[in-house]
FIMAR-967139 format. One record per residue (C-alpha): x, z, y; residue in three letters; residue number from 0; chain. Coordinates in pm, 1 decimal, padded with zeros to 6 digits. Layout:
<koltis>
((X,Z,Y),ALA,NUM,A)
...
</koltis>
This chain:
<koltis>
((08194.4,10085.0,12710.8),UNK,0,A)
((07857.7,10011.7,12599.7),UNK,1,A)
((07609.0,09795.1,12737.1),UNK,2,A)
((07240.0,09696.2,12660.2),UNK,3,A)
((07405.2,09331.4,12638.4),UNK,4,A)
((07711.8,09351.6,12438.7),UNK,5,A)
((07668.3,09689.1,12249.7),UNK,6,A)
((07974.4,09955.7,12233.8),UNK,7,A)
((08294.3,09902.6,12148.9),UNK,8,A)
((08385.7,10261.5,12128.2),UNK,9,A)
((08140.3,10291.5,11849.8),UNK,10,A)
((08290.4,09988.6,11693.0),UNK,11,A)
((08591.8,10103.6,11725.4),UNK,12,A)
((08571.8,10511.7,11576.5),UNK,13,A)
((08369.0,10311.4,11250.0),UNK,14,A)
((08633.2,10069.8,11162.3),UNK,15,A)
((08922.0,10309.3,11195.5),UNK,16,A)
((08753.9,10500.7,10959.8),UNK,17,A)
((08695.4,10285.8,10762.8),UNK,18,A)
((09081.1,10140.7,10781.7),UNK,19,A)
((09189.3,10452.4,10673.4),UNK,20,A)
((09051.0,10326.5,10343.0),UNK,21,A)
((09327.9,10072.3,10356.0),UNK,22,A)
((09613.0,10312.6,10510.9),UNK,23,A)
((09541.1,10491.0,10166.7),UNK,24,A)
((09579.0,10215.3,10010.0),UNK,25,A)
((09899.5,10131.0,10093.8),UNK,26,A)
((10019.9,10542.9,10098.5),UNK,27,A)
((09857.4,10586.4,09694.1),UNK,28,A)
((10057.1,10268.5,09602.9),UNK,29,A)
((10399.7,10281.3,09802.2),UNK,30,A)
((10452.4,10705.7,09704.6),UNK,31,A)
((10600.8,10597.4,09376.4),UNK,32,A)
((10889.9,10461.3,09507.3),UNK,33,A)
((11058.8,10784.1,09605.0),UNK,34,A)
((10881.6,10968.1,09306.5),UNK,35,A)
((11010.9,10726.1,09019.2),UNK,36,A)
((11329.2,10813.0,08992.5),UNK,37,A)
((11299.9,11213.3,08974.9),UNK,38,A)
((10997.3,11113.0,08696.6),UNK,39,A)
((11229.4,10963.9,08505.1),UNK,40,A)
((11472.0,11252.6,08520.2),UNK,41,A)
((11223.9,11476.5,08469.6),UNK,42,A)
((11000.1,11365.4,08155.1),UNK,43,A)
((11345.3,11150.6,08064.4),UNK,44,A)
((11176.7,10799.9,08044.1),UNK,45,A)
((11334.7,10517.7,07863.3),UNK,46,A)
((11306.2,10171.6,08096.9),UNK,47,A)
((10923.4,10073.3,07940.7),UNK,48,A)
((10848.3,10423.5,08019.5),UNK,49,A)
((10967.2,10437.8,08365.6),UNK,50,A)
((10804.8,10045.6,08431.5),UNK,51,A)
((10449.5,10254.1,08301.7),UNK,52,A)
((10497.8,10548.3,08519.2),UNK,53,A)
((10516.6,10291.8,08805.7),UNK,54,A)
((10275.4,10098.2,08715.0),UNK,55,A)
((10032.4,10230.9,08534.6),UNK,56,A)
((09796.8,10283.7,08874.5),UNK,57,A)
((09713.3,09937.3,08897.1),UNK,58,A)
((09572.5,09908.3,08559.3),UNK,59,A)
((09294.2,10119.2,08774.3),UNK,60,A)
((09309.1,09874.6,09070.3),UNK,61,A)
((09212.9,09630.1,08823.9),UNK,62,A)
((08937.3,09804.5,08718.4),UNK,63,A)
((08831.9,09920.0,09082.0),UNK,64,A)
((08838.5,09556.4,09169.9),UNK,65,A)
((08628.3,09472.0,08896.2),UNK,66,A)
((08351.3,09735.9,08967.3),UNK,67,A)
((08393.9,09700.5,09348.4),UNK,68,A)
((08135.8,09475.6,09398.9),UNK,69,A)
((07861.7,09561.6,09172.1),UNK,70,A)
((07867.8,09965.5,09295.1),UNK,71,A)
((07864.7,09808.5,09707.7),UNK,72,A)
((07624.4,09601.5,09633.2),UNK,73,A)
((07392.4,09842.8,09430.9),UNK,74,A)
((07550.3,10163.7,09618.7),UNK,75,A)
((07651.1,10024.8,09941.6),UNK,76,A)
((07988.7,09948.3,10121.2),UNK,77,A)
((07947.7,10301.9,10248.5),UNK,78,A)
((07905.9,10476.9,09940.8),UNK,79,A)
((08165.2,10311.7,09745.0),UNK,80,A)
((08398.5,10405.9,10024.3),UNK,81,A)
((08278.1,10806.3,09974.3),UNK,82,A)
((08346.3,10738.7,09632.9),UNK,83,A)
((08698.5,10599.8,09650.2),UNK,84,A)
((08811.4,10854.2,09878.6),UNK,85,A)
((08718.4,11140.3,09629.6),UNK,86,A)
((08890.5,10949.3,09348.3),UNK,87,A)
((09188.6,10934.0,09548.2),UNK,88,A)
((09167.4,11332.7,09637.5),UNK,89,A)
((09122.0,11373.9,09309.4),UNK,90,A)
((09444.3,11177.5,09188.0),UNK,91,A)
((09669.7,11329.1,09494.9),UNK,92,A)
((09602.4,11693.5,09338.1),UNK,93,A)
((09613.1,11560.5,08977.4),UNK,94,A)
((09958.5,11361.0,08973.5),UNK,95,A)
((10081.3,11683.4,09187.8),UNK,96,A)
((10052.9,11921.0,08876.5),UNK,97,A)
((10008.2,11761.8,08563.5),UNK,98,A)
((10182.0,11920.2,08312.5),UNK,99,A)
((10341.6,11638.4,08049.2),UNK,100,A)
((10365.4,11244.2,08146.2),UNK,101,A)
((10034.3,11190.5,07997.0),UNK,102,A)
((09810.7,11395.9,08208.1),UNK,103,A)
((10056.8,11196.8,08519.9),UNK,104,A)
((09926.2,10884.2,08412.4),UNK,105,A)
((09539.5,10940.4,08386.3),UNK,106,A)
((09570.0,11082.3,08741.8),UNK,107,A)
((09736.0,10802.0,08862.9),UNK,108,A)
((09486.9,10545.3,08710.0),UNK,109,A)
((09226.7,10748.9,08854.2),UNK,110,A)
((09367.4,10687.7,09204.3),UNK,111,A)
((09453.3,10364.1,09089.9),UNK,112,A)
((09077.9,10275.6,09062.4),UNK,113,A)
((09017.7,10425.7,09427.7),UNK,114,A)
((09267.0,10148.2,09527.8),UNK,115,A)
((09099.9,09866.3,09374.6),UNK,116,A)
((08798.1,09964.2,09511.2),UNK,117,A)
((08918.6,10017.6,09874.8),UNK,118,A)
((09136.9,09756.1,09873.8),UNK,119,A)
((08795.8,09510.4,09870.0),UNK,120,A)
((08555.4,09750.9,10040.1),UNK,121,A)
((08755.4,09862.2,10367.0),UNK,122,A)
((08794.6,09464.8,10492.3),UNK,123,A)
((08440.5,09381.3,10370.5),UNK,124,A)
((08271.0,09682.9,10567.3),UNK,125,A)
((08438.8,09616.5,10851.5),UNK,126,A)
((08357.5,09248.3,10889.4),UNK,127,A)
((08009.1,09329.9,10801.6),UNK,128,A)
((07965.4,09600.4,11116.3),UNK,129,A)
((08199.5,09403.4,11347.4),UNK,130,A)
((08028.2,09166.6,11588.7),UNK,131,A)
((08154.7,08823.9,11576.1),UNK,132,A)
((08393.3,08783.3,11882.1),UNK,133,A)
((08649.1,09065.6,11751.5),UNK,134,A)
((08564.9,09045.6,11383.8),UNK,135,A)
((08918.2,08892.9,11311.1),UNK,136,A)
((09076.7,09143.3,11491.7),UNK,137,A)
((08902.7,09455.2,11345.6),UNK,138,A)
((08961.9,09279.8,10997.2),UNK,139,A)
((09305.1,09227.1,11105.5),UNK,140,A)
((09371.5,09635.8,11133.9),UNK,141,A)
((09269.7,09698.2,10769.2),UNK,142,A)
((09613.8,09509.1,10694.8),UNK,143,A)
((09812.3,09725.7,10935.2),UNK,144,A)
((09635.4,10013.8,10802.9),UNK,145,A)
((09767.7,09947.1,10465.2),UNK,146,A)
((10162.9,09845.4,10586.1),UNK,147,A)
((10118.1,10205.8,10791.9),UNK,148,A)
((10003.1,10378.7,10502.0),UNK,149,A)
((10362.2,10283.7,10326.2),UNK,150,A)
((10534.5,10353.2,10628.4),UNK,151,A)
((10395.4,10726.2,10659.0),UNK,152,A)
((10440.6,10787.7,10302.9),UNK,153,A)
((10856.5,10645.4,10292.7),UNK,154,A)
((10851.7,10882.0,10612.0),UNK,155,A)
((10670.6,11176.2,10425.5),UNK,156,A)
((10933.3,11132.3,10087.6),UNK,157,A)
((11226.3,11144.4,10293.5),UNK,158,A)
((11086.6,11409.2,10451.0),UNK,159,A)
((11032.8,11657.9,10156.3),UNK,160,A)
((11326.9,11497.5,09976.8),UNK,161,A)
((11566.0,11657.3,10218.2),UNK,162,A)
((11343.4,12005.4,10198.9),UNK,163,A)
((11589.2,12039.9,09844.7),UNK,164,A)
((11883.5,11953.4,09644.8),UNK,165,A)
((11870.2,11672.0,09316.5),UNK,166,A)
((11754.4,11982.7,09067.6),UNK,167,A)
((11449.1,12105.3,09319.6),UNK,168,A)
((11329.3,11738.0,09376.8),UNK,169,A)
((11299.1,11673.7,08979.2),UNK,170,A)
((11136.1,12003.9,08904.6),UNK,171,A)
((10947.4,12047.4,09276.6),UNK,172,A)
((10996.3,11753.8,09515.1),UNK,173,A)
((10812.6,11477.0,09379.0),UNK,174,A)
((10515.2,11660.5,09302.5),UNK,175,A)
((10476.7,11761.3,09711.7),UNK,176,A)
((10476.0,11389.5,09775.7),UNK,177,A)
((10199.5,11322.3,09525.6),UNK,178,A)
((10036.6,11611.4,09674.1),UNK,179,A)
((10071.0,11505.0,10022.5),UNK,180,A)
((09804.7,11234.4,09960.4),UNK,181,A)
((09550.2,11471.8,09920.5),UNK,182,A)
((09505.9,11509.2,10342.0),UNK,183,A)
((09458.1,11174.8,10436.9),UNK,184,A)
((09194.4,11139.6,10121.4),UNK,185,A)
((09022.0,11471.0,10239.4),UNK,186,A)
((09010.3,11307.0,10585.4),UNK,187,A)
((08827.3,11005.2,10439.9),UNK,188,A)
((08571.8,11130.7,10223.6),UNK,189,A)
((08443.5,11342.2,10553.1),UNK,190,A)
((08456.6,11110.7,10797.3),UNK,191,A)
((08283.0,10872.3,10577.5),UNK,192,A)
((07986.7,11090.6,10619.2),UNK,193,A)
((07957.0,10981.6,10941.2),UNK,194,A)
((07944.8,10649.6,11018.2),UNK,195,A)
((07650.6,10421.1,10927.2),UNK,196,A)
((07606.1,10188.0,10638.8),UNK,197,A)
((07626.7,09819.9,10770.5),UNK,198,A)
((07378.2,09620.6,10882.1),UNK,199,A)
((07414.5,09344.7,10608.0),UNK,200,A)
((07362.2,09570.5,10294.2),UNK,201,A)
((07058.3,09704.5,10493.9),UNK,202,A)
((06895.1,09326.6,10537.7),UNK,203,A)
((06980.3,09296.9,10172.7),UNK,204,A)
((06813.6,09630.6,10104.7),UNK,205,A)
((06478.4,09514.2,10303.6),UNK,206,A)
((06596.0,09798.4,10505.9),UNK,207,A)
((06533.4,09587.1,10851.9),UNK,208,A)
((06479.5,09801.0,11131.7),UNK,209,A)
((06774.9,10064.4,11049.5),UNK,210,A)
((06962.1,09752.8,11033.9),UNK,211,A)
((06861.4,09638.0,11375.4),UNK,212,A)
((06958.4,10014.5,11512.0),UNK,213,A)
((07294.1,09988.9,11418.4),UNK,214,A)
((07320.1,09589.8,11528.4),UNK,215,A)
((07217.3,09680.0,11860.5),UNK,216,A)
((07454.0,09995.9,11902.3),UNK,217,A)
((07716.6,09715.2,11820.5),UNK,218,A)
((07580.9,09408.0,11974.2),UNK,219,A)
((07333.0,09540.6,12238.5),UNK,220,A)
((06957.6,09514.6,12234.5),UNK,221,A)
((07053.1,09102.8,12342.0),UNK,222,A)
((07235.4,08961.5,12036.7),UNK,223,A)
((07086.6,09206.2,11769.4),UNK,224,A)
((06768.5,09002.0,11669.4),UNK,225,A)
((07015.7,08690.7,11690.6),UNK,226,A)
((07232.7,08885.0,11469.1),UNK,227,A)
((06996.2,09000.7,11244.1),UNK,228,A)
((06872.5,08635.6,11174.8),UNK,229,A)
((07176.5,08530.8,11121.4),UNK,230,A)
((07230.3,08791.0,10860.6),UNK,231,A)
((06887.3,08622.6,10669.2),UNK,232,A)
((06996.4,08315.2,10690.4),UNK,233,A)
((07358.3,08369.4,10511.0),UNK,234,A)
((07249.3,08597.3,10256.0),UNK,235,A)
((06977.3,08309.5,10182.0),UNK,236,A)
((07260.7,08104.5,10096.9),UNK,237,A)
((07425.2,08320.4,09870.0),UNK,238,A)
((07244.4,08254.0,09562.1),UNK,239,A)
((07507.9,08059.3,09351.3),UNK,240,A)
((07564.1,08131.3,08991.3),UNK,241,A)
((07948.6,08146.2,08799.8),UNK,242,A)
((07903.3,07850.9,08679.5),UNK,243,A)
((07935.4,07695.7,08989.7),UNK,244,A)
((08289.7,07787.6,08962.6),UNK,245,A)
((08341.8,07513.3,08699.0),UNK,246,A)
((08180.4,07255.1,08910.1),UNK,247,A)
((08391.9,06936.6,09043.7),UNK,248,A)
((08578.3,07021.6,09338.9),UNK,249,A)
((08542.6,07412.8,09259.1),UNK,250,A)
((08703.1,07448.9,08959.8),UNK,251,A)
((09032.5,07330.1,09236.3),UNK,252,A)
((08982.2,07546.8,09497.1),UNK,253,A)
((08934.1,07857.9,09229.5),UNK,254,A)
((09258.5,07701.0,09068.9),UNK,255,A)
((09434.2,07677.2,09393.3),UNK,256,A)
((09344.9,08042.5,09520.5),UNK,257,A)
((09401.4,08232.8,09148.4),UNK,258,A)
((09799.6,08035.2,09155.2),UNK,259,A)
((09844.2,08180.0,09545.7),UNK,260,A)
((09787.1,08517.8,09467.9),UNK,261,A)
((09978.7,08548.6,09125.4),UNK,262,A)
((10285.9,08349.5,09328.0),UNK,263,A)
((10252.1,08630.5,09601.5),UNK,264,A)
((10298.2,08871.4,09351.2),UNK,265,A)
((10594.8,08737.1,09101.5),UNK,266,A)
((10809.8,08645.8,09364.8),UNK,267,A)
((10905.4,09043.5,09373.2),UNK,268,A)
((10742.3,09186.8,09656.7),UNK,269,A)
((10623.5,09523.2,09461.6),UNK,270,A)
((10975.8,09549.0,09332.2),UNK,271,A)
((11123.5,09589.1,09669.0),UNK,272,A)
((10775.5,09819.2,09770.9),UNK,273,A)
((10811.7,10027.4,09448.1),UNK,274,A)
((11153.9,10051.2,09352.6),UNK,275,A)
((11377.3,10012.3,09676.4),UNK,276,A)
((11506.9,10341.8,09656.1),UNK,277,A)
((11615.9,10298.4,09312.0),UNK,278,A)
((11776.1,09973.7,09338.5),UNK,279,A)
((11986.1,10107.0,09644.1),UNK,280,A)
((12081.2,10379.8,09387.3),UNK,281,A)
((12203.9,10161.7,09178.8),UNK,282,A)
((12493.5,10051.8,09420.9),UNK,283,A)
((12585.8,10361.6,09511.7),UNK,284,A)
((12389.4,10478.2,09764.5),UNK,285,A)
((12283.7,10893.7,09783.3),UNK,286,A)
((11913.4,10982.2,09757.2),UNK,287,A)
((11849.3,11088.0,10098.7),UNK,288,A)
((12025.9,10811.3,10219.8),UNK,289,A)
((11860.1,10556.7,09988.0),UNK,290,A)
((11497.8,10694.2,10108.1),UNK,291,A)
((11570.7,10634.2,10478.5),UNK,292,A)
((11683.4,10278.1,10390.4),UNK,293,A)
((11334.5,10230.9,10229.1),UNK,294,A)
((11159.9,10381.4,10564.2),UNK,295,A)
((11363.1,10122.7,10729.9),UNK,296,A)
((11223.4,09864.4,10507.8),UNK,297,A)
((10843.8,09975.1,10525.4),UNK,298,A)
((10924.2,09980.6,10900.1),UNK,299,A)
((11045.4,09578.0,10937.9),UNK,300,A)
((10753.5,09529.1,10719.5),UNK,301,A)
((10505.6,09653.0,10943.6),UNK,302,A)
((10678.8,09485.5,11255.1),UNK,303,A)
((10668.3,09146.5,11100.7),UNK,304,A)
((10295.6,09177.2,10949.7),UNK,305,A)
((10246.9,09243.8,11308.6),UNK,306,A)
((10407.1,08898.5,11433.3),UNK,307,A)
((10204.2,08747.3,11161.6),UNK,308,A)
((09859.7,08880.8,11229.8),UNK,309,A)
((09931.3,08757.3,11556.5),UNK,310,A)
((10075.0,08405.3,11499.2),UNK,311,A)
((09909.2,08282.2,11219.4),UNK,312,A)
((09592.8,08097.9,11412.1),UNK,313,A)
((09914.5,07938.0,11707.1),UNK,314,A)
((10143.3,07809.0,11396.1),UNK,315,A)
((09918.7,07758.9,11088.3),UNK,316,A)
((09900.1,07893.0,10709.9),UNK,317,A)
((10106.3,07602.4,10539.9),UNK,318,A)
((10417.2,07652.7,10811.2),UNK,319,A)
((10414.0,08012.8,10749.8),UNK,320,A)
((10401.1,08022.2,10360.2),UNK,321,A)
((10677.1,07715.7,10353.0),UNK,322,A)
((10916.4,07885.7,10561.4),UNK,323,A)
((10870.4,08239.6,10444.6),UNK,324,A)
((10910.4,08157.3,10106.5),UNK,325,A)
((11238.3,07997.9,10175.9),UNK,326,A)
((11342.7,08266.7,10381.5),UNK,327,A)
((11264.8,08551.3,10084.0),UNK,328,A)
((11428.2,08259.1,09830.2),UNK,329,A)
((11751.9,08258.2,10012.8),UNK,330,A)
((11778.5,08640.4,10050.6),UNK,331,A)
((11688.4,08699.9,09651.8),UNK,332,A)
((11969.3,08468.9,09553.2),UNK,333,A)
((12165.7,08655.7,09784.1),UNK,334,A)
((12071.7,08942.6,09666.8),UNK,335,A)
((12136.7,08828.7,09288.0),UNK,336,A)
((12505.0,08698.7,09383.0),UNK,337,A)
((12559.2,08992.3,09593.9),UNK,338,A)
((12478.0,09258.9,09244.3),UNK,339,A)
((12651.8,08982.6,09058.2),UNK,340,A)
((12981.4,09001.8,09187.8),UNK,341,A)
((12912.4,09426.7,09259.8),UNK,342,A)
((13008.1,09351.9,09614.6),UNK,343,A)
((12672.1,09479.5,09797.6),UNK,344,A)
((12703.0,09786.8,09981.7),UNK,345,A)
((12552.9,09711.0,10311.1),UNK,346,A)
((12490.8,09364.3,10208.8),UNK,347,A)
((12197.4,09464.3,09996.5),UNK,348,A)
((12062.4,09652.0,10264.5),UNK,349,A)
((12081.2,09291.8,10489.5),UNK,350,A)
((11892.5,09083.8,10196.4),UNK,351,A)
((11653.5,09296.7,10127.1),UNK,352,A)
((11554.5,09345.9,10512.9),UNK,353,A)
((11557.9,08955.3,10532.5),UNK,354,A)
((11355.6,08925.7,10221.2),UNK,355,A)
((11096.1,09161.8,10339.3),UNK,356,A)
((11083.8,09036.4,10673.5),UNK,357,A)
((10982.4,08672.7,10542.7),UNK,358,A)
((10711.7,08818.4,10305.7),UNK,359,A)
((10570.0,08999.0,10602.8),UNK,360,A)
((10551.3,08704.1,10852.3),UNK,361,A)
((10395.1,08479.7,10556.9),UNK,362,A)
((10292.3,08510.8,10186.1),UNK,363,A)
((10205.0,08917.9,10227.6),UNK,364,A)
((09889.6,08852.8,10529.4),UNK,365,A)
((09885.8,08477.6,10523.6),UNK,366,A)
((09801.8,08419.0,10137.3),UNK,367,A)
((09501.1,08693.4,10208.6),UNK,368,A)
((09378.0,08471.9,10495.1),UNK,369,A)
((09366.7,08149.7,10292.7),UNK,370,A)
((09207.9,08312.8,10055.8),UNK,371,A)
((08900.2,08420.4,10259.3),UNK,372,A)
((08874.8,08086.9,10359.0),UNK,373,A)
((08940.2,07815.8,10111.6),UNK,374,A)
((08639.0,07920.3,09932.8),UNK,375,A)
((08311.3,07792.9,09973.3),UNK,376,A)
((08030.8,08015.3,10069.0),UNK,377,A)
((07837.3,08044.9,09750.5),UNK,378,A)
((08142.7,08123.7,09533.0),UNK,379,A)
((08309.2,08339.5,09752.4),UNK,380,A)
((08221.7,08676.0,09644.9),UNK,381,A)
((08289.6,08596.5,09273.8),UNK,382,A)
((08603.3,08321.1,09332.7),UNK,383,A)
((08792.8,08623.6,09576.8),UNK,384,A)
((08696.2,08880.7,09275.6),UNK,385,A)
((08884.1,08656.7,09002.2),UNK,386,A)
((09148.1,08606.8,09273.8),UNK,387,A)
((09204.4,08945.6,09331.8),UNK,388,A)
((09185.3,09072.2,08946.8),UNK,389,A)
((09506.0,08772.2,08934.2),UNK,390,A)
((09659.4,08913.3,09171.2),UNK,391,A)
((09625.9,09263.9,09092.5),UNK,392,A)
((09755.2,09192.0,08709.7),UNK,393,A)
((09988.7,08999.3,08791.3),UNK,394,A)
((10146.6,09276.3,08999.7),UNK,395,A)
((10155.9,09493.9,08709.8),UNK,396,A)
((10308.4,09249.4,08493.2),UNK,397,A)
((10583.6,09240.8,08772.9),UNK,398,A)
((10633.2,09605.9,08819.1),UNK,399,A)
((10608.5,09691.2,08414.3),UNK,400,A)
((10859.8,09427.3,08326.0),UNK,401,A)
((11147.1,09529.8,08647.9),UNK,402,A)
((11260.1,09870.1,08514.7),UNK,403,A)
((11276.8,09629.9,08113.4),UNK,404,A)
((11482.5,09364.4,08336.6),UNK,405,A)
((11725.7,09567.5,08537.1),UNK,406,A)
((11833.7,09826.2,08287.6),UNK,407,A)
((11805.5,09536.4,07965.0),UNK,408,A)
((12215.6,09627.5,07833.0),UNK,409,A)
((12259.5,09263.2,07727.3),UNK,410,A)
((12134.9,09123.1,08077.9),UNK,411,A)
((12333.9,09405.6,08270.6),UNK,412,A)
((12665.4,09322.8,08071.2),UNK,413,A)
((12608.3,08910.3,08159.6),UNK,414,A)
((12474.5,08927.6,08525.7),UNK,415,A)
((12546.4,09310.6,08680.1),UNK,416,A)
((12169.7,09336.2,08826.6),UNK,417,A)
((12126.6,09013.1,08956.3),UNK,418,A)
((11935.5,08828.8,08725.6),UNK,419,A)
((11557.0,08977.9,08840.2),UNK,420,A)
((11645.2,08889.1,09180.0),UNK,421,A)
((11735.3,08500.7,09071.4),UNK,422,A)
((11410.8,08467.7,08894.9),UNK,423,A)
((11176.9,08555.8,09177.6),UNK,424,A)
((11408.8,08351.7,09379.5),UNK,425,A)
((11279.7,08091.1,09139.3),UNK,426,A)
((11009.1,08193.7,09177.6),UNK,427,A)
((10995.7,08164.4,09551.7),UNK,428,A)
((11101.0,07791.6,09505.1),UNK,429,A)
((10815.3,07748.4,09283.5),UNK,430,A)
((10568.2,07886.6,09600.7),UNK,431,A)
((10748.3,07621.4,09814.9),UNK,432,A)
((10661.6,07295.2,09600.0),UNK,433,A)
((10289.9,07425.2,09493.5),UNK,434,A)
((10203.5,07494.8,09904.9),UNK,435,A)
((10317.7,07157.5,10005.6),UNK,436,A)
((10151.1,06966.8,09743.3),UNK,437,A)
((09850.6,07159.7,09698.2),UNK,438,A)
((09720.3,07409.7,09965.3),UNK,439,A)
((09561.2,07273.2,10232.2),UNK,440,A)
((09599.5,07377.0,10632.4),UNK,441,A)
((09356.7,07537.1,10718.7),UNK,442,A)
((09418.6,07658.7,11059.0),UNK,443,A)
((09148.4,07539.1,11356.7),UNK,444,A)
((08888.7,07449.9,11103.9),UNK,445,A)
((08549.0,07634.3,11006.9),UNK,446,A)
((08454.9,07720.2,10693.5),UNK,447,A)
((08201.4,07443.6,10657.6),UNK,448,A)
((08457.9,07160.2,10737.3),UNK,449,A)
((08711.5,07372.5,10457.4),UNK,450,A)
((08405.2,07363.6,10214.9),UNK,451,A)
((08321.3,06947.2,10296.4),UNK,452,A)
((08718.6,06897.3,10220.4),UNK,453,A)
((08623.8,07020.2,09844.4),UNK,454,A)
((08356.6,06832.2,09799.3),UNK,455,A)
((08487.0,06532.1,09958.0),UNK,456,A)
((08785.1,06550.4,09697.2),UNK,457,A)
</koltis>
């Protein structure tokens, strides 16, 4: 499949799966919690904060790997940083399998946490940057199923070693083989990363011009690489913006707009339902083993709907998607909160949370990411998607900390059996309704130039 016209594909192809596999650990380092947490808390015998912090404490690093992400690709390069997030993550998979006292647990898992962070900007942005034009949305596109597959293996993987034992080997044994079992797919990364080619953009910006031609025409062919390679110039020519073009008229809305998206994607629950599922099926009765196959059945409706969304997001647009979605996971929260209310969920729970996760997938989860890496306009992007992201990423601790506080809180428990978290994301979820339709664009069939003109023109 390659050609002196359009390059090859196959080459395409083996770097962005590579690369992708950046994202699948992303989604593996941060979904293996949930069927870790609750033989943690048996055995280091954590109070409710305690438990929310052994949950959560890996994004604290995400925080920070988002916040150093761009200055080590920029000064390092996108491959680099990649090489260097896999080894933190190898080195957190055979950390948080043996540490010895909660302590030594937690500065492992920050540790991976920061390989996250990193990854979770530096996957997407190195495969858009060595994807030619005419499939760059789709190669993007598979960073995002990487990351849903990466939760799905792992659910898959916890079952799987939680059935090698009964309740007393998983609390002394179990969880740390599914900590451990991170440690392969990491391995797989940081040598395969040794392989592929640093992309042609961070070249150009390197002065590094002719390697960056060789790899433009493996992908593009010896026909489009000195168009590409202009093209390259030109943009990075029209990158030199400074912060405080942030607070400029016009900007200072669009940064507002995109920082109150991605906290709303993350307080209306989703990370509850991605850490905690097993747990919270627990809670109403439901065996171990049993409760980890309902949370592979979960991470496998999420990946089927982020599917239909990938796909149907350019046909029905971002505004219909978020609207609707967010109703969809408001309806099934209250559900759910009426459902633990009245102790009558069994099954049920199972139903809402399937519905709830289904509507995340087909809109807020992909879709908010989208408008995101568009609303923006060129010169801010880099630094407006940075604040967006550290948002997001904090705001998703806040959410995760705080569950365990809400859901075993004695006074709430006694008034509302359980159902009070889900009836505030629900809220929540309402909230995401009104601020869309007022103030979030559509954005669908319209470059980024005519998105950056509506700014200005407002």
């Amino acid at each position: 499949m390659k050609d002196k016209q359009t390059g090859s594909l196959i080459f395409v192809y083996q770097v962005c799966f590579v690369a992708a596999l950046g994202g699948l650990l992303f989604g593996y380092d941060t979904a293996v919690i949930s069927g870790t947490i609750g033989f943690l808390q048996s055995r280091f015998d954590l109070s409710p904060a305690a438990k929310g912090w052994a949950a959560s404490c890996a994004l604290i690093g995400c925080i920070i790997g988002v916040s150093i992400a761009g200055i080590l690709s920029d000064r390092l390069g996108r491959k680099k940083t990649l090489i260097i997030s896999a080894f933190l993550f190898l080195i957190s998979a055979l950390g948080t399998a043996l540490p010895r006292t909660l302590t030594e647990f937690i500065i492992f898992r920050i540790i991976g946490g920061v390989g996250v962070g990193a990854a979770s900007i530096t996957s997407p942005m190195y495969i858009a940057e060595i994807s030619p034009a005419r499939i760059r949305g789709r190669m993007v596109s598979i960073n995002q199923f990487a990351i849903i597959f990466g939760m799905l293996v792992v659910y898959f993987v916890n079952y799987y070693i939680a059935g090698q034992g009964d309740e007393r080997w998983n609390v002394q044994l179990g969880w740390r083989w599914m900590f451990g079992s991170e440690s392969l797919p990491s391995a797989m990364l940081l040598f395969l990363m040794f392989f592929v080619p640093e992309t042609p953009r961070w070249l150009v910006k390197q002065k590094l011009e002719s390697k960056a031609l060789d790899i433009l025409t493996k992908v593009s062919g010896e026909k489009n690489a000195q168009k590409e390679l202009a093209s390259i110039k030109e943009t990075i020519a029209h990158e030199k913006g400074s912060v405080l073009q942030l607070l400029e008229p016009g900007m200072i809305i669009v940064l507002v707009i995109g920082v109150t998206l991605a906290i709303l994607q993350q307080i209306t629950g989703i990370n509850v339902f991605l850490y905690y599922a097993p747990e919270i099926f627990k809670k109403v009765g439901t065996e171990t083993n049993a409760a980890l196959l309902q949370t592979v059945v979960v991470g496998a409706v999420n990946l089927t709907f982020t599917v239909i969304a990938i796909v149907s997001v350019d046909r029905i647009g971002r505004k219909p998607l978020m609207v609707a979605g967010s109703a969809g996971m408001g309806i099934c929260l209250f559900a759910m909160g009426f459902a633990s209310f009245y102790q009558a969920a069994g099954v049920w729970l199972l139903i809402f949370v399937l519905g709830y996760i289904a509507s995340f997938a087909l809109s807020l989860g992909p879709v908010v990411w989208v408008v995101l890496s568009e609303i923006f306009p060129t010169k801010i992007r880099g630094r407006a998607m940075g604040i967006a992201t550290f948002c997001l990423w904090s705001a998703n601790f806040l959410v995760s900390q705080s569950f365990p506080m809400l859901d075993e809180n004695k006074w709430l428990v006694d008034k509302f059996h359980h159902g009070f978290t889900f009836w505030l994301y629900g809220v929540f979820c309402m909230v995401t309704i009104l601020f869309v339709l007022a103030f979030v664009p559509e954005t669908k069939g319209k470059s980024l130039e005519e998105i950056e003109q509506l700014w200005l023109s407002n």
